[in-house]
N, C-alpha and C positions, 0 to 999 in steps of 0.2 A: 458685785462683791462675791468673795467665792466664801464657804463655807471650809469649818477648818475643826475638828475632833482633835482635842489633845488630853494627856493624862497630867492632873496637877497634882502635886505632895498635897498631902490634906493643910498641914499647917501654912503651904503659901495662901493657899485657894482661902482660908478663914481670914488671910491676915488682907489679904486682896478684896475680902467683901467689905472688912474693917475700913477699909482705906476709900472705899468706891463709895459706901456710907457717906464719909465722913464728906467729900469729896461733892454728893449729887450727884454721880456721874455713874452711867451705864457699866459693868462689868466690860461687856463687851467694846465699848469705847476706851475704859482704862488700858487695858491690855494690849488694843490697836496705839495708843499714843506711848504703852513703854514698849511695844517694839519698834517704834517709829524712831524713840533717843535711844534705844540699843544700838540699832542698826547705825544712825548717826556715829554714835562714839565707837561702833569697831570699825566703818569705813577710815573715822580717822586715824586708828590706830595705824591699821594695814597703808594708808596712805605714807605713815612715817614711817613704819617699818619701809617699805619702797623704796620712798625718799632718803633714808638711810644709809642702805643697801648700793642706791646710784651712788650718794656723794662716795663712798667707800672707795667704788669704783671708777670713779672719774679723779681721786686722789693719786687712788694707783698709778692710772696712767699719764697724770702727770708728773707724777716721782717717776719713773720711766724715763721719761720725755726730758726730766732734767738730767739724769743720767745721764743719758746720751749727750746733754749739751755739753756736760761740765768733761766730756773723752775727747770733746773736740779738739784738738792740741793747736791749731791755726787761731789767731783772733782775728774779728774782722778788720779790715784796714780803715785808719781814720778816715773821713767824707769830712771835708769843709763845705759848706751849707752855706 
């Protein structure tokens, strides 16, 4: 486990012992398990942003892709099957 100095607002840090209190659980362990659901909930965000971002781009080109069908001036010729 690596070691880690950080600066807390005084009113987190009191309201953070309040809750560790209340909790039985180590300062040190609270803090490890809320950046464990931070980190959770912004991978997800940035997963959707992404996921977003592609369908965006995969609309485009197929609005593109129908363009071009609909310039085609020839239809295909009927196939009896």
């Amino acid at each position: 486990m690596r070691m880690l100095s950080l600066k807390l607002n005084e009113d987190v840090l009191l309201e953070t012992d309040k809750v560790v209190k209340e909790l039985k659980m180590s300062r040190n362990g609270y803090i490890n398990e809320a950046l464990r659901v931070f980190n959770a909930f912004n991978r997800r965000r940035i997963l959707k942003k992404i996921l977003h971002r592609e369908s965006r781009r995969v609309m485009a080109d197929s609005m593109a892709v129908l363009k071009e069908m609909e310039m085609l001036d020839d239809p295909l010729p009927e196939y009896e099957f």
